[in-house]
N, C-alpha and C positions, 0 to 999 in steps of 0.2 A: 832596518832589519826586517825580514819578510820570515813568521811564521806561520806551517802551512801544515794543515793536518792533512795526511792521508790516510781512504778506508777503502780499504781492498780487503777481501777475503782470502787473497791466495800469497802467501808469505813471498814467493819467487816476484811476483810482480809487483811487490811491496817494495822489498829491496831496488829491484832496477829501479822503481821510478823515484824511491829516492835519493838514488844517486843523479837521477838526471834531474832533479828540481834543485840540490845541491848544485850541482853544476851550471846550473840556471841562475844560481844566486838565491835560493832559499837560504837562511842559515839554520833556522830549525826545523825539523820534521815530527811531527808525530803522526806513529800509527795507531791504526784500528782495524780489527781484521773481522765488524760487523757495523753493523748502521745503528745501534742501539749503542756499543762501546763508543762508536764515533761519538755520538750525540754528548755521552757523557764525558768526552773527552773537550769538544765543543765548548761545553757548560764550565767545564776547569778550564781551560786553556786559552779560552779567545783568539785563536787563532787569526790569523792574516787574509787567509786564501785556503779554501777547503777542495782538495781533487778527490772525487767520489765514482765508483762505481756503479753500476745500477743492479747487477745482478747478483746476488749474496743469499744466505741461506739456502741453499738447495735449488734455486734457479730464481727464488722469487724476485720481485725488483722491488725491493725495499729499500733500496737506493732513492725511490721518488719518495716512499714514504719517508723517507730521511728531509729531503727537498723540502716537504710540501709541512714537516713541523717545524724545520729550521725557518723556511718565511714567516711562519705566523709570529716568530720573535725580533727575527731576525732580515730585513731587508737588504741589509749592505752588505754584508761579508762577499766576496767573489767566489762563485762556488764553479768549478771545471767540471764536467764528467767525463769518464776515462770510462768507456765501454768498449763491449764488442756489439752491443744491441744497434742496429742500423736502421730497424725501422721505422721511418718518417711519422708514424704514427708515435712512437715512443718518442723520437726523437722532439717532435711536439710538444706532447707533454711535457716532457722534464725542462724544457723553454719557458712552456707557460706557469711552472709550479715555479721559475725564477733561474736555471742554472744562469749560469754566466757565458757559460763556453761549453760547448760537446765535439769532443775527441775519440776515434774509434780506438782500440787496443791495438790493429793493425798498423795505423799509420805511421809515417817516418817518426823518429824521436825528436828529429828536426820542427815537426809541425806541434807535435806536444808541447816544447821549450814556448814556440810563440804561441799556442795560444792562451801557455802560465804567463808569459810577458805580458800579454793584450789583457788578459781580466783582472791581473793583479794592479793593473794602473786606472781598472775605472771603465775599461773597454770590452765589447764581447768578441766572442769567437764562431765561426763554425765554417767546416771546410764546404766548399762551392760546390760539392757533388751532393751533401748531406742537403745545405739551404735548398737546390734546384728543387730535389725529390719532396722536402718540407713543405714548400711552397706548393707543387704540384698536387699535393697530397690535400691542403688545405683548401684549394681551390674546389676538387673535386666533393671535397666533404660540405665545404659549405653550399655549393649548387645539390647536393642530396640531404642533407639533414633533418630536414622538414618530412621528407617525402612516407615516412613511416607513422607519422601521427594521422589519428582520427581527427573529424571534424569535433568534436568535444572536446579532443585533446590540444586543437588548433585555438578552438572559441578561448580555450580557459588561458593559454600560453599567451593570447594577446593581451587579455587581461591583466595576467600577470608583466606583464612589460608595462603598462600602465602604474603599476606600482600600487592596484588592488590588493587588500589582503584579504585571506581565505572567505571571511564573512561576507565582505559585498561583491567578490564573485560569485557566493554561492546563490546572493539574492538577483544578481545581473541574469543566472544562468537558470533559475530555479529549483536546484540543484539543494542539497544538505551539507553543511560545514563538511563533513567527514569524506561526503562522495570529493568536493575539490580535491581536500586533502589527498584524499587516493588517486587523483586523478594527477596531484604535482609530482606525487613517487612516482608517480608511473612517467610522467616527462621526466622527471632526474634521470631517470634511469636507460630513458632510452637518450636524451642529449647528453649525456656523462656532467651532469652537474653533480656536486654534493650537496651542496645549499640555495636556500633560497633565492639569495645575492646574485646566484652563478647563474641561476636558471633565467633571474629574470637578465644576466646580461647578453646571456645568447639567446635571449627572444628579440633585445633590442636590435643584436647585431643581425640576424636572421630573416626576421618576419618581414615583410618588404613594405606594407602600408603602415609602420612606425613613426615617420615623418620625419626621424632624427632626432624627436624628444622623448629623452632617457629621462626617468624618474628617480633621484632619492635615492639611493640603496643602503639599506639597514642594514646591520649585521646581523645574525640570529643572535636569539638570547641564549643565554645558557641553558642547555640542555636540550634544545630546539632540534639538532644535527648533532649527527655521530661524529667524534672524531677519533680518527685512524692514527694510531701507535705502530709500533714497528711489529 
């Protein structure tokens, strides 16, 4: 038996898709017509297979933030997105917060059943024009990433790949606990990290004299990084 919640915002597109996940061999469906009702829908229901939208609330894509609280509980469930969003850049993301499969709202119905077939048994999805442009996109970002940081911003980012914490960069650089500190918001923010973890992983992957030894990665403590609700 395959139960599969869906959360869509728009009742009409509620309906069709679960008639076509039915038809696909869902037996149960629940809806949600927000990423906060899904969650709690999520938390009663344990569903099978979650197809989610990314764009809800007024345009926002709190569809990822759906994504990116459902992993931190949850690794295994097969999550689909069902969007209109195409952009290789979002499309990215909501890959790397864990979906399973990303489906456009346009495409055949045909392509939607296999790619609920393909993630519901363990497999992922994505159609070959979305991957090209993905890949394409990554390629590009990762040869420019860098190119917006300062050389202090540079000095501190190796460090931090090293798996230094803030005090003996601060003593490495000369610098005051508080300037680093300011100095990691400011790389979070221009390499889209939110935490520590994150930042030191795309220094490893990025920085080119790394050597290939990745240090340890801690999680933050509590209360260390914000985290993002719906």
């Amino acid at each position: 038996m395959t139960h599969v919640l869906l959360i869509d915002d728009h009742p009409i597109v509620l309906q069709g898709c679960k008639k076509l996940l039915e038809d696909a061999g869902a037996q149960e469906v629940d809806e949600a017509l927000s990423a906060s009702a899904g969650f709690r829908l999520y938390r009663k229901r344990k569903p099978d297979v979650i197809v989610v939208d990314l764009a809800m609330q007024a345009g926002a894509l709190s569809g990822l933030s759906f994504l990116r609280r459902l992993r931190r509980i949850d690794q295994e469930t097969p999550v689909l997105v069902l969007t209109m969003h195409r952009d290789p850049m979002v499309v990215g993301r909501a890959l790397e917060l864990g979906a399973s499969g990303y489906v456009l709202k346009d495409a055949p119905p045909e392509e939607v059943v296999q790619a609920f077939q393909k993630i519901r048994v363990g497999q992922s999805y994505l159609s070959h024009d979305l991957a090209s442009d993905v890949v394409f996109t990554r390629i590009k970002e990762k040869s420019h990433k860098l190119d917006r940081l300062t050389p202090r911003e540079l000095q501190t980012l190796t460090l931090v790949a090293e798996g230094k914490p803030y005090g003996e960069i601060a003593d490495e650089l000369n610098v005051s606990y508080k300037t680093v500190a300011n100095i990691c918001t400011q790389l979070k923010s221009k390499l889209g990290a939110r935490t520590r973890p994150e930042l030191m992983r795309i220094a490893i992957q990025h920085l080119p004299e790394n050597g290939g030894l990745g240090p340890v990665i801690h999680e933050p403590r509590l209360g260390e990084d914000p985290i993002d609700d719906f």
